[in-house]
PyMOL Python script that loads the backbone (N, CA, C, O; Angstrom):
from pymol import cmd

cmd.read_pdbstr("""\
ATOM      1  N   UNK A   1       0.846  -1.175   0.000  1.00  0.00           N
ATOM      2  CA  UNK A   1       0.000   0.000   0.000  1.00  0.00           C
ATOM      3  C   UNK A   1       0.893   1.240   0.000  1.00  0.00           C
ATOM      4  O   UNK A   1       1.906   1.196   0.698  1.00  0.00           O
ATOM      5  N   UNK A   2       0.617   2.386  -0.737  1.00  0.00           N
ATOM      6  CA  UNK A   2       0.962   3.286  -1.087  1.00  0.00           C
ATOM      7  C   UNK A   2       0.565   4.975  -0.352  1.00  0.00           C
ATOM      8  O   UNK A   2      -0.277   5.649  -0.948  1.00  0.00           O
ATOM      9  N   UNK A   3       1.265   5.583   1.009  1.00  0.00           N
ATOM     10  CA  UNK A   3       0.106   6.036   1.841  1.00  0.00           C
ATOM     11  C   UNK A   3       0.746   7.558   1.200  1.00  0.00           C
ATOM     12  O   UNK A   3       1.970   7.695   1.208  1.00  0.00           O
ATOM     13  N   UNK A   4      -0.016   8.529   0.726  1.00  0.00           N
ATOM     14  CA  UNK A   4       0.377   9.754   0.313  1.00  0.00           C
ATOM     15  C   UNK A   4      -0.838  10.997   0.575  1.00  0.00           C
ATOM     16  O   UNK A   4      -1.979  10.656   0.885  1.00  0.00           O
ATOM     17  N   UNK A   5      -0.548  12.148   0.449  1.00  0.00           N
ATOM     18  CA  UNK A   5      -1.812  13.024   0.567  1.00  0.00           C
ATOM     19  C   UNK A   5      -2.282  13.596  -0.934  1.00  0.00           C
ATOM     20  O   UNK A   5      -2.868  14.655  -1.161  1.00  0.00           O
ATOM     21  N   UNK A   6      -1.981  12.892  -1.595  1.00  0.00           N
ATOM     22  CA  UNK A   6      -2.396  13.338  -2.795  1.00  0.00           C
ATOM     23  C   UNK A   6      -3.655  12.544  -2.868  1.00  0.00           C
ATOM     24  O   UNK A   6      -3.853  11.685  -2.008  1.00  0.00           O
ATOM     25  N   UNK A   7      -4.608  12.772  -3.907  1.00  0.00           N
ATOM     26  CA  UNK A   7      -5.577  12.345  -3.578  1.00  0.00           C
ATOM     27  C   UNK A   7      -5.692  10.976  -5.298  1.00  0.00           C
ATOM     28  O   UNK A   7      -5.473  11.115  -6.501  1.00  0.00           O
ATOM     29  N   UNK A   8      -6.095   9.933  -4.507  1.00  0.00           N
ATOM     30  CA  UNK A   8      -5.968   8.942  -5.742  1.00  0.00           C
ATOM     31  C   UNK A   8      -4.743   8.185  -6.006  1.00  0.00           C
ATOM     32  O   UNK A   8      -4.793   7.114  -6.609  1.00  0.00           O
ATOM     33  N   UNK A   9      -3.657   8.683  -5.588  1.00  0.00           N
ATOM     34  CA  UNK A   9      -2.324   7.856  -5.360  1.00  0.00           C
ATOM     35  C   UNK A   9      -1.487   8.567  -4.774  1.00  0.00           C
ATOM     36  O   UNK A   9      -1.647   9.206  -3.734  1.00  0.00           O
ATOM     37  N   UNK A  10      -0.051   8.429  -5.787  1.00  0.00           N
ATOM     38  CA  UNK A  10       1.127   9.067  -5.191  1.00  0.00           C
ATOM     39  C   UNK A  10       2.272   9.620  -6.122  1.00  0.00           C
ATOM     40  O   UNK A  10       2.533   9.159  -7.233  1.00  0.00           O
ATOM     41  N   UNK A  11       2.657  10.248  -5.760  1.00  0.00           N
ATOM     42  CA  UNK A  11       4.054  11.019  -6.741  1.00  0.00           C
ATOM     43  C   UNK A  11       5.016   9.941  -6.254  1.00  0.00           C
ATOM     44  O   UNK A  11       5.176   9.850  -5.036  1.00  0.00           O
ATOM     45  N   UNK A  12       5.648   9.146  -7.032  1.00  0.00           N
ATOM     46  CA  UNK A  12       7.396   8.691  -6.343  1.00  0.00           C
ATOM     47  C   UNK A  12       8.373   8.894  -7.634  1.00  0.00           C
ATOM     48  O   UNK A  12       8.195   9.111  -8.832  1.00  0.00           O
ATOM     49  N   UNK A  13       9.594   8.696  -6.697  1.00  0.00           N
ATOM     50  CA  UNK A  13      10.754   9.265  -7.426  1.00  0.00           C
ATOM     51  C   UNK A  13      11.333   7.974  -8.135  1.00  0.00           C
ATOM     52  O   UNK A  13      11.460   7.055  -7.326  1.00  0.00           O
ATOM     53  N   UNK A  14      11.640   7.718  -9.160  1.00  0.00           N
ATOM     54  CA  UNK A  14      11.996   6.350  -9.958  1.00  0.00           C
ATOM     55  C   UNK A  14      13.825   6.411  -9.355  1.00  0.00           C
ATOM     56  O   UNK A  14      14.340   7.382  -8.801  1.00  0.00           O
ATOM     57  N   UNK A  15      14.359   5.375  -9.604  1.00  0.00           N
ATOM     58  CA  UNK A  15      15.616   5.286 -10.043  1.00  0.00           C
ATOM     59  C   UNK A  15      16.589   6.046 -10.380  1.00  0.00           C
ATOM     60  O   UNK A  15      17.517   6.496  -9.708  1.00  0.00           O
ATOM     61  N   UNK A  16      16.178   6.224 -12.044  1.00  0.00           N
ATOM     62  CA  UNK A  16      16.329   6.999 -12.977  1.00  0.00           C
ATOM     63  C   UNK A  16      16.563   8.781 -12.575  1.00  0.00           C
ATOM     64  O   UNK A  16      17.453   9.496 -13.037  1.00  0.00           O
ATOM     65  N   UNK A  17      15.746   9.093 -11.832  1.00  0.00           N
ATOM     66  CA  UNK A  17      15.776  10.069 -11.205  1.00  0.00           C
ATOM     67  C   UNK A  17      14.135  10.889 -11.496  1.00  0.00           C
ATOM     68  O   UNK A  17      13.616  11.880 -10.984  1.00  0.00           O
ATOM     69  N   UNK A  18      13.848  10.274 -12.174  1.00  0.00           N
ATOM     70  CA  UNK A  18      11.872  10.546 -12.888  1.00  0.00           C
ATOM     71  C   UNK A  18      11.305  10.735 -11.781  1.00  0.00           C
ATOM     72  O   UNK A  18      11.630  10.278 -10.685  1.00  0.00           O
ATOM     73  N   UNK A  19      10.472  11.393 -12.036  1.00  0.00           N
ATOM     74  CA  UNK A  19       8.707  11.140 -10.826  1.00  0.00           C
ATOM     75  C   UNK A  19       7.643  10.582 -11.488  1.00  0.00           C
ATOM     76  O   UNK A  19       7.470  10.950 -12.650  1.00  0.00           O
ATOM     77  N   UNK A  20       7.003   9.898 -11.084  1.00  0.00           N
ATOM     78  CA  UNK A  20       5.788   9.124 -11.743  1.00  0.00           C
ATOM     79  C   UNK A  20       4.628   9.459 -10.402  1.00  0.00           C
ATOM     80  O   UNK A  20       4.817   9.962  -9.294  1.00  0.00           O
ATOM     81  N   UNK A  21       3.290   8.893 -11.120  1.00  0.00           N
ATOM     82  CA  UNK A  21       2.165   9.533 -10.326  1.00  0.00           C
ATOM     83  C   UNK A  21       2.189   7.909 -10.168  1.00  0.00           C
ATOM     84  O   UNK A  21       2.949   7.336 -10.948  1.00  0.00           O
ATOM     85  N   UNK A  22       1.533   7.185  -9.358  1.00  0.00           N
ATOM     86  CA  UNK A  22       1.252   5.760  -8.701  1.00  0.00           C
ATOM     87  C   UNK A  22       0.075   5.842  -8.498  1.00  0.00           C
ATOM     88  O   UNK A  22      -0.199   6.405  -7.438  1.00  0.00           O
ATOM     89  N   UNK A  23      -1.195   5.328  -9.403  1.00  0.00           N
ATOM     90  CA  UNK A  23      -2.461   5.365  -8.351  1.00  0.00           C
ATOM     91  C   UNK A  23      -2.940   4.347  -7.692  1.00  0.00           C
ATOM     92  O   UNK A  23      -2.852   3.153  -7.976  1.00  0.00           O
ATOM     93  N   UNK A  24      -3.516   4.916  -6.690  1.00  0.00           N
ATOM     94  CA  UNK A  24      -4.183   3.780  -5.667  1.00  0.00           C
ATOM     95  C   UNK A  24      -4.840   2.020  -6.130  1.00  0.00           C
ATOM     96  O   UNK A  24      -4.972   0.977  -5.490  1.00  0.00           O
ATOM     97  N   UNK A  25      -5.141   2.460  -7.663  1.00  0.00           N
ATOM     98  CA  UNK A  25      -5.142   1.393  -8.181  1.00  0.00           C
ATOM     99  C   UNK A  25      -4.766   0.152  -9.130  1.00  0.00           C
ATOM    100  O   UNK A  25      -5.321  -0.760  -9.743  1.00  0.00           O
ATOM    101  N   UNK A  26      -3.590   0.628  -8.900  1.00  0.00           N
ATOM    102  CA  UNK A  26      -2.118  -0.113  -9.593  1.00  0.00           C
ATOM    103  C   UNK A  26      -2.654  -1.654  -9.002  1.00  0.00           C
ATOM    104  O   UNK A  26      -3.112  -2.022  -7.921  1.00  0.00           O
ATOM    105  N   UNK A  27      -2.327  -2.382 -10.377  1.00  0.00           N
ATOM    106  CA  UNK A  27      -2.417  -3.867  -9.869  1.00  0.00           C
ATOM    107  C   UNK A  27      -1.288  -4.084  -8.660  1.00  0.00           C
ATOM    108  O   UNK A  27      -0.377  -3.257  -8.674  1.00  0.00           O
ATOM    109  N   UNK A  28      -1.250  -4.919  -7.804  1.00  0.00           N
ATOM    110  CA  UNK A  28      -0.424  -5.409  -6.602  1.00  0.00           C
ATOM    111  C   UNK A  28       0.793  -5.988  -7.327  1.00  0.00           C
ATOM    112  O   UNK A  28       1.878  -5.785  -6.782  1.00  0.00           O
ATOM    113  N   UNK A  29       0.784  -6.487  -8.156  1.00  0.00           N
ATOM    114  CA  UNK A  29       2.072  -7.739  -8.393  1.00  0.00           C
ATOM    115  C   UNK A  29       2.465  -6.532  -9.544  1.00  0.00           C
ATOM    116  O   UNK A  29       3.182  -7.224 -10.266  1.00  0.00           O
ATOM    117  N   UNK A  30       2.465  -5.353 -10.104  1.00  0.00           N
ATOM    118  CA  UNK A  30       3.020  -4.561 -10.791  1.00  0.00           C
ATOM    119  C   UNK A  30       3.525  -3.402  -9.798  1.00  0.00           C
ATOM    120  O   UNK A  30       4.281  -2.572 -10.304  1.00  0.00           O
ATOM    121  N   UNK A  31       3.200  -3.256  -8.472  1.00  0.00           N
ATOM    122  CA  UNK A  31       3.485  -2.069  -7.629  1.00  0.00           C
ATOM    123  C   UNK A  31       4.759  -2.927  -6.979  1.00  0.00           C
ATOM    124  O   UNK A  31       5.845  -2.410  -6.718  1.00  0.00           O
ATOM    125  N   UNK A  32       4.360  -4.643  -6.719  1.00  0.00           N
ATOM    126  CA  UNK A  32       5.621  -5.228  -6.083  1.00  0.00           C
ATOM    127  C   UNK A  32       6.637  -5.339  -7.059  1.00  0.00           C
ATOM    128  O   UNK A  32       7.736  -5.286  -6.506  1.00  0.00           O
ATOM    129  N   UNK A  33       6.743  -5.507  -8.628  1.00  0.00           N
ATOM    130  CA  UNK A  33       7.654  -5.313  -9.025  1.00  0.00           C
ATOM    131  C   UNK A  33       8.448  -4.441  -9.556  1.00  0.00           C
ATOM    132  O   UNK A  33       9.396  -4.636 -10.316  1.00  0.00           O
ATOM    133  N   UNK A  34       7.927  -3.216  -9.023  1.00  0.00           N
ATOM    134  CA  UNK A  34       8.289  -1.762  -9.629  1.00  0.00           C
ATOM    135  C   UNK A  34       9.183  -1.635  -7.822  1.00  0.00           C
ATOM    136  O   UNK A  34      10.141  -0.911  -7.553  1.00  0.00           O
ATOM    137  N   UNK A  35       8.457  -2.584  -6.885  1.00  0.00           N
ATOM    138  CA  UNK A  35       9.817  -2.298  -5.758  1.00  0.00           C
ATOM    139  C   UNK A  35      10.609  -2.701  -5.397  1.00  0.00           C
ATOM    140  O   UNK A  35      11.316  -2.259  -4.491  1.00  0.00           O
ATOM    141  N   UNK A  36      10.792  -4.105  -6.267  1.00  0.00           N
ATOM    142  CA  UNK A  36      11.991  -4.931  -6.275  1.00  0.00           C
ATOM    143  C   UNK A  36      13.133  -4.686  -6.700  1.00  0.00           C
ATOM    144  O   UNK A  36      13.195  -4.403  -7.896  1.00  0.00           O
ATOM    145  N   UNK A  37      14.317  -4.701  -5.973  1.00  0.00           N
ATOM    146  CA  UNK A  37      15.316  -4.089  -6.098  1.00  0.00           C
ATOM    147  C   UNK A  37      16.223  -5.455  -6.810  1.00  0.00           C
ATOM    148  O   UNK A  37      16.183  -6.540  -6.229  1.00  0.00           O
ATOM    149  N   UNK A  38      17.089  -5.283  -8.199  1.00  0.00           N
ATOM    150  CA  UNK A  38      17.442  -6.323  -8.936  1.00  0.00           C
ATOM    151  C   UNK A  38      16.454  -7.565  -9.335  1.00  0.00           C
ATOM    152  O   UNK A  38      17.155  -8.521  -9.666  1.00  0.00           O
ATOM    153  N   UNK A  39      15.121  -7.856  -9.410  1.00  0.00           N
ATOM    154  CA  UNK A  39      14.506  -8.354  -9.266  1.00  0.00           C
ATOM    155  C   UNK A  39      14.726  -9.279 -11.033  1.00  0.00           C
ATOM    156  O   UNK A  39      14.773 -10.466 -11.359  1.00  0.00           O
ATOM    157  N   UNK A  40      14.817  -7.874 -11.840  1.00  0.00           N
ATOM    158  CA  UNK A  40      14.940  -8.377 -13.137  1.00  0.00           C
ATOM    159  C   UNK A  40      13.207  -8.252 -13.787  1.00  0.00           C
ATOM    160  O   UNK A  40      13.056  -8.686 -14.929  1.00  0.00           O
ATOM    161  N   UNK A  41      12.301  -7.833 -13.265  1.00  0.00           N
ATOM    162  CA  UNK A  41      11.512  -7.758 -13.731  1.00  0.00           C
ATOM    163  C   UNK A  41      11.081  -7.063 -15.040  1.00  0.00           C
ATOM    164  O   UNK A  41      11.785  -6.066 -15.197  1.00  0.00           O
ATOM    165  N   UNK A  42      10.421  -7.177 -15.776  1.00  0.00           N
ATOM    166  CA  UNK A  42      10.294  -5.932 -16.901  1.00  0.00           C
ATOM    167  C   UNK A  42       9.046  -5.317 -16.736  1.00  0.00           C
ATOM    168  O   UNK A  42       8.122  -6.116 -16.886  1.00  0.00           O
ATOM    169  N   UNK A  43       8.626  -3.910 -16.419  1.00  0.00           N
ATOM    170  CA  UNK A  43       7.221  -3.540 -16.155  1.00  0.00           C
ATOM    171  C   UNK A  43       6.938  -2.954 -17.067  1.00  0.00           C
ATOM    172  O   UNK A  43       7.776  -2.109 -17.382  1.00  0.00           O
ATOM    173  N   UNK A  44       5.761  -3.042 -17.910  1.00  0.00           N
ATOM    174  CA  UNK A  44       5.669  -1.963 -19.199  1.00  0.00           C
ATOM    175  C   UNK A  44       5.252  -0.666 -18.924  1.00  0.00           C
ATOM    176  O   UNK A  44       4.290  -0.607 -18.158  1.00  0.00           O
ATOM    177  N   UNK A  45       5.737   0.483 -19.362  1.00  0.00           N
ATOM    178  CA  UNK A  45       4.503   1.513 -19.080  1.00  0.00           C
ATOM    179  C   UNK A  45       5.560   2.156 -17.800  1.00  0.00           C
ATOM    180  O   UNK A  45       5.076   3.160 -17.278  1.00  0.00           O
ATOM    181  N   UNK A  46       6.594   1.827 -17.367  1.00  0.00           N
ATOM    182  CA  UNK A  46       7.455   2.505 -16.354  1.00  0.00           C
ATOM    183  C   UNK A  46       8.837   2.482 -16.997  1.00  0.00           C
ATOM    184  O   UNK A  46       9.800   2.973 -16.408  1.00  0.00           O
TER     185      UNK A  46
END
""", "prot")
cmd.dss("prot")
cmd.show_as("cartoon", "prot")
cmd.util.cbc("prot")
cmd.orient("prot")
């Protein structure tokens, strides 16, 4: 879960050094692999 005061999700800071908006309704197994660190995952769309 993603806790922010924005309303509907969240601003986070990528890697890369990007900001992306996250909303509250991001599938689960695409929010866990966007936080896996070396995981190797490929997420589309990030």
């Amino acid at each position: 879960e993603i806790d922010s005061f924005h309303p509907g999700g969240a601003q986070v800071l990528m890697a890369d050094g990007s900001t992306r908006f996250i909303a509250d309704t991001i599938d689960p197994n695409v929010l866990q692999s966007l936080l896996t660190r070396s995981g190797g995952e490929q997420v589309m769309g990030f």
